[in-house]
C-alpha positions as CSV (number, residue, x, y, z in Angstrom):
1,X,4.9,97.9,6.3
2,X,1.1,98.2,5.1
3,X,-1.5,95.6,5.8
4,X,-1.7,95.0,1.8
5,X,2.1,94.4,2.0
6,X,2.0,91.8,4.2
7,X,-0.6,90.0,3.3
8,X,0.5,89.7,-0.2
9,X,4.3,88.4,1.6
10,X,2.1,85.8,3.7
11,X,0.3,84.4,0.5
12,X,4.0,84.1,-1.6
13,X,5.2,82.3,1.5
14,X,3.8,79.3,0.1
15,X,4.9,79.3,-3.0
16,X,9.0,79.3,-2.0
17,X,7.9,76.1,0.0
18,X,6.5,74.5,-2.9
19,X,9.1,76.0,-5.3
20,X,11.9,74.0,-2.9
21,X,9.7,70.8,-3.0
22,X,10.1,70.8,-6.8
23,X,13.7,71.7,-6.9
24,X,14.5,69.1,-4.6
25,X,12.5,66.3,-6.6
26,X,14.2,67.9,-9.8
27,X,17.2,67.4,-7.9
28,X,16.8,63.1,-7.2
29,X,15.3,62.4,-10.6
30,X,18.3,63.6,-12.3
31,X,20.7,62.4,-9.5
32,X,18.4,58.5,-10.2
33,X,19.0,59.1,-13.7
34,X,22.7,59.6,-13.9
35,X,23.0,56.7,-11.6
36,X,22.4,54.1,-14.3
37,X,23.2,50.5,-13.1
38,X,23.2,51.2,-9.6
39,X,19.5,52.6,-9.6
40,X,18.1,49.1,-8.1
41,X,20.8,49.8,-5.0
42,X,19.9,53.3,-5.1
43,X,16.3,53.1,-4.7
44,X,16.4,50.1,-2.2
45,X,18.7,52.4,0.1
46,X,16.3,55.7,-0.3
47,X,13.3,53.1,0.7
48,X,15.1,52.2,4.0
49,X,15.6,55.7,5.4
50,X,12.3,55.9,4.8
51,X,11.7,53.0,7.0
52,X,10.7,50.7,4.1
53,X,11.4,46.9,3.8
54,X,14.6,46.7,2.2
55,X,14.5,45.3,-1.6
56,X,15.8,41.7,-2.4
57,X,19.1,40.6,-4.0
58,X,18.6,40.1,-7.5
59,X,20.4,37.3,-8.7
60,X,22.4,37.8,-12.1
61,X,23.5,35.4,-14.8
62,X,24.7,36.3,-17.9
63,X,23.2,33.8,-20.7
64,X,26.3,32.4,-22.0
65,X,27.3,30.7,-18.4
66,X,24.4,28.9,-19.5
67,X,22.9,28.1,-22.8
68,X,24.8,27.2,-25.8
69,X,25.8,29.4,-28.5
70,X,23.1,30.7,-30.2
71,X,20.7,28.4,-28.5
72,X,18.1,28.5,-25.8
73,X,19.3,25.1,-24.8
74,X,20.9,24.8,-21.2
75,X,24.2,23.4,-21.2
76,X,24.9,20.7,-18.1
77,X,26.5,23.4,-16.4
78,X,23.7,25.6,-17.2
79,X,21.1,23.2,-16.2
80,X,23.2,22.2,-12.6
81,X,23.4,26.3,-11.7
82,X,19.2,26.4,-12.1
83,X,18.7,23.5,-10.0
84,X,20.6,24.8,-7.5
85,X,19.0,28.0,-7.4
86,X,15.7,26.4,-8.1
87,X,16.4,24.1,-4.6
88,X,17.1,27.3,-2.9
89,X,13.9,29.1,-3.6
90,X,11.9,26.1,-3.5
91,X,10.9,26.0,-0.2
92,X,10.0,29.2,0.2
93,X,7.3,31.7,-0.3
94,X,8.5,34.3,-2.2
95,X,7.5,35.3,-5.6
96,X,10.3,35.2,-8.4
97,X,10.3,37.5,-11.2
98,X,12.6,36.2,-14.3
99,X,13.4,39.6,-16.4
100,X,16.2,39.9,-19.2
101,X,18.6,42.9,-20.5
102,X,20.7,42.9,-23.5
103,X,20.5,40.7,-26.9
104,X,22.9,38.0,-27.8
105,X,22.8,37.6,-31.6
106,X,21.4,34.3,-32.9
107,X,23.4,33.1,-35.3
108,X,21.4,29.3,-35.7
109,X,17.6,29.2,-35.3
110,X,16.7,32.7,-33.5
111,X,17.1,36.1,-34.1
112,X,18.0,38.5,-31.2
113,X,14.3,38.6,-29.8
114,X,13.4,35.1,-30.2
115,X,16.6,34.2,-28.6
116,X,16.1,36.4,-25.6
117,X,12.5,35.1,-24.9
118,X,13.4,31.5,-25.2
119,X,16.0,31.6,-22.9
120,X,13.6,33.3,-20.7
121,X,11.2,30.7,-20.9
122,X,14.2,28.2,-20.7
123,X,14.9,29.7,-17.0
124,X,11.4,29.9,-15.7
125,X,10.6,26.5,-16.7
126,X,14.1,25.1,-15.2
127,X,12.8,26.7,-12.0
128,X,9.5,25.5,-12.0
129,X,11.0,22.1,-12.9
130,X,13.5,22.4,-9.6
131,X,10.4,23.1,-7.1
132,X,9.4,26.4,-7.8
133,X,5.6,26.8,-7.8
134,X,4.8,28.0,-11.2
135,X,2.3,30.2,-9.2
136,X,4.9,32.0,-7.6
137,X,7.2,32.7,-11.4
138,X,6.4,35.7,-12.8
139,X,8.2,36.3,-16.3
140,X,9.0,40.3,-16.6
141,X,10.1,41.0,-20.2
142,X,13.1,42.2,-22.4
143,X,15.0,44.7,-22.3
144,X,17.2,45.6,-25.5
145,X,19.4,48.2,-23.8
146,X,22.5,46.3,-22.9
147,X,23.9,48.6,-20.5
148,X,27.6,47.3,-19.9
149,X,28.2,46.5,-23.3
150,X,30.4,42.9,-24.5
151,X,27.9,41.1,-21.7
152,X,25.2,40.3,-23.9
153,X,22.3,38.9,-22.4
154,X,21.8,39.4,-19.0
155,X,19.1,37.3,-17.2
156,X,18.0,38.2,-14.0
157,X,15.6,36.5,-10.8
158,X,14.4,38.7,-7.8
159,X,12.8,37.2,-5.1
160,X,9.9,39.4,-4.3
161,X,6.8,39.5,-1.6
162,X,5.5,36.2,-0.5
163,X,2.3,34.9,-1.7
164,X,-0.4,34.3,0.2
């Protein structure tokens, strides 16, 4: 083997590394994006064999367990199941971030939007009246893709870092 040969084999050496890198990377984006619901669980298990802290439970209620119909109005039942949940986080230090998914139609007052973000502020402000430190609720946004469809709106409060 001549000198040239070799050292053009030692400089593409390199490159199969780095060609490996990306097909590996390639390999868990597509593998995270055909995970679809399951990509909070999925992540929060990669982070831990990476010797991350391990992500909180989300908490998941779908809208209509409580507000009315059409309404951003908390039913008793509604208002009860945020209390409790407000008592639980109330003494502690974590942040909690209130996000939505999915649309319920408004048939009365709102439209599908307006709806959504009522009901989000509806939540929050339930929390905040329960204990929760309105420094500590962050409110995340909508999102219109309703992933298992028939649920409708989704709402949804992670408990995150502490705050200082």
């Amino acid at each position: 083997m001549s000198a040239a040969t070799a050292s053009s084999a030692r400089r593409s050496r390199w490159a199969i590394s780095f060609a490996d890198l990306l097909l590996l990377l390639l390999g868990f984006f597509v593998m995270l994006q055909a995970s679809g619901q399951r990509k909070d669980a999925m992540l929060a298990q990669v982070r831990a064999q990476f010797g991350g802290r391990a992500a909180a439970q989300a908490t998941e209620i779908r809208a209509a367990e409580l507000f009315q119909p059409g309404e951003a109005m908390l039913t008793p039942a509604g208002d009860a199941r945020l209390k409790a949940l407000g008592a639980r986080f109330a003494k502690g230090r974590e942040r909690l971030e209130v996000s939505s998914r999915g649309s319920d139609s408004g048939r009365q007052r709102f439209d599908g939007w307006d709806l959504a973000a009522a009901r989000l502020g509806a939540v929050a402000r339930a929390l905040k009246d329960a204990g929760v430190g309105r420094d500590r609720l962050a409110i995340r946004g909508l999102d219109q893709l309703d992933g298992e469809s028939g649920k409708g709106q989704v709402l949804r409060i992670v408990a995150g870092e502490a705050t200082r």
